[in-house]
C-alpha positions as CSV (number, residue, x, y, z in Angstrom):
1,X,131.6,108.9,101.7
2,X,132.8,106.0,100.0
3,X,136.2,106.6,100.0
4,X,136.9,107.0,103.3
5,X,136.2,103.6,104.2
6,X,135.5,101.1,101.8
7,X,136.0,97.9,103.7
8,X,133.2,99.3,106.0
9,X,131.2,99.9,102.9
10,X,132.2,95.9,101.4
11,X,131.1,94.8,104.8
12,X,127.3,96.4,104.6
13,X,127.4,95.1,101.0
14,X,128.5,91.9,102.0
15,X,125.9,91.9,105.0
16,X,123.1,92.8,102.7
17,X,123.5,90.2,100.2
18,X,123.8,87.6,102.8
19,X,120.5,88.7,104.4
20,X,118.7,88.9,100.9
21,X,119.8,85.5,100.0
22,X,118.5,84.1,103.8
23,X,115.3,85.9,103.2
24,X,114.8,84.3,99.5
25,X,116.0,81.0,100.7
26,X,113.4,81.3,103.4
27,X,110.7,82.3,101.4
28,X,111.5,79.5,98.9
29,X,111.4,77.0,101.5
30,X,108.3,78.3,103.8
31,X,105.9,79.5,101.0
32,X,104.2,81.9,102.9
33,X,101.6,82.5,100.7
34,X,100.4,79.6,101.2
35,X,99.7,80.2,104.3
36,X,97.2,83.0,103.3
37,X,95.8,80.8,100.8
38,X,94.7,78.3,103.1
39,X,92.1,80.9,104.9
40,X,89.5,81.0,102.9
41,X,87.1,82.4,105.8
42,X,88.8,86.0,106.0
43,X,87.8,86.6,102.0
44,X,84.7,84.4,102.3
45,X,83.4,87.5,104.6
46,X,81.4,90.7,102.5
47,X,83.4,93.8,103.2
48,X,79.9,95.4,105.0
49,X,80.4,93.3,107.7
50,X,84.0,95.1,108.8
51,X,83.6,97.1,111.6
52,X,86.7,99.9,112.4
Protein backbone atom coordinates (compact mmCIF):
# COMPACT_ATOMS: atom_id res chain seq x y z
CA UNK A 1 0.00 0.00 0.00
CA UNK A 2 1.31 3.11 -1.12
CA UNK A 3 0.56 5.12 1.62
CA UNK A 4 2.20 3.44 4.16
CA UNK A 5 5.48 4.03 2.96
CA UNK A 6 6.16 6.02 0.18
CA UNK A 7 9.88 6.71 0.52
CA UNK A 8 10.17 2.89 0.26
CA UNK A 9 8.07 3.07 -2.78
CA UNK A 10 10.41 6.48 -4.29
CA UNK A 11 13.27 4.22 -3.56
CA UNK A 12 12.08 1.07 -5.94
CA UNK A 13 11.09 3.84 -8.40
CA UNK A 14 14.20 5.43 -8.18
CA UNK A 15 16.04 1.92 -8.37
CA UNK A 16 14.09 1.00 -11.47
CA UNK A 17 14.76 3.98 -13.45
CA UNK A 18 18.46 3.77 -12.71
CA UNK A 19 18.56 0.15 -13.84
CA UNK A 20 16.56 0.91 -17.11
CA UNK A 21 18.74 3.69 -17.95
CA UNK A 22 22.11 1.29 -17.26
CA UNK A 23 20.49 -1.33 -19.40
CA UNK A 24 19.71 1.17 -22.41
CA UNK A 25 23.01 2.85 -22.00
CA UNK A 26 24.49 -0.70 -22.27
CA UNK A 27 22.59 -1.80 -25.05
CA UNK A 28 23.44 1.53 -26.83
CA UNK A 29 26.99 1.02 -26.34
CA UNK A 30 27.41 -2.96 -26.85
CA UNK A 31 24.91 -3.46 -29.86
CA UNK A 32 24.14 -6.88 -29.15
CA UNK A 33 22.51 -7.52 -32.12
CA UNK A 34 25.24 -7.37 -33.76
CA UNK A 35 26.60 -9.90 -32.29
CA UNK A 36 23.81 -12.23 -33.72
CA UNK A 37 24.28 -10.74 -36.95
CA UNK A 38 27.68 -11.64 -37.34
CA UNK A 39 26.68 -15.65 -37.36
CA UNK A 40 25.66 -16.22 -40.43
CA UNK A 41 26.34 -20.17 -39.94
CA UNK A 42 23.41 -20.81 -37.39
CA UNK A 43 20.66 -19.40 -40.11
CA UNK A 44 22.75 -20.61 -43.03
CA UNK A 45 21.63 -24.29 -41.60
CA UNK A 46 17.89 -25.81 -43.15
CA UNK A 47 15.62 -26.29 -40.18
CA UNK A 48 15.55 -30.44 -41.16
CA UNK A 49 18.80 -30.75 -39.99
CA UNK A 50 17.74 -29.83 -36.12
CA UNK A 51 17.79 -32.67 -34.07
CA UNK A 52 15.80 -32.24 -30.34
Amino acid sequence: MPQMAPLFWLSLLMFFLFSLMLFFTLNYFIKPYKAFSSLPLIYSLPPYLWKL
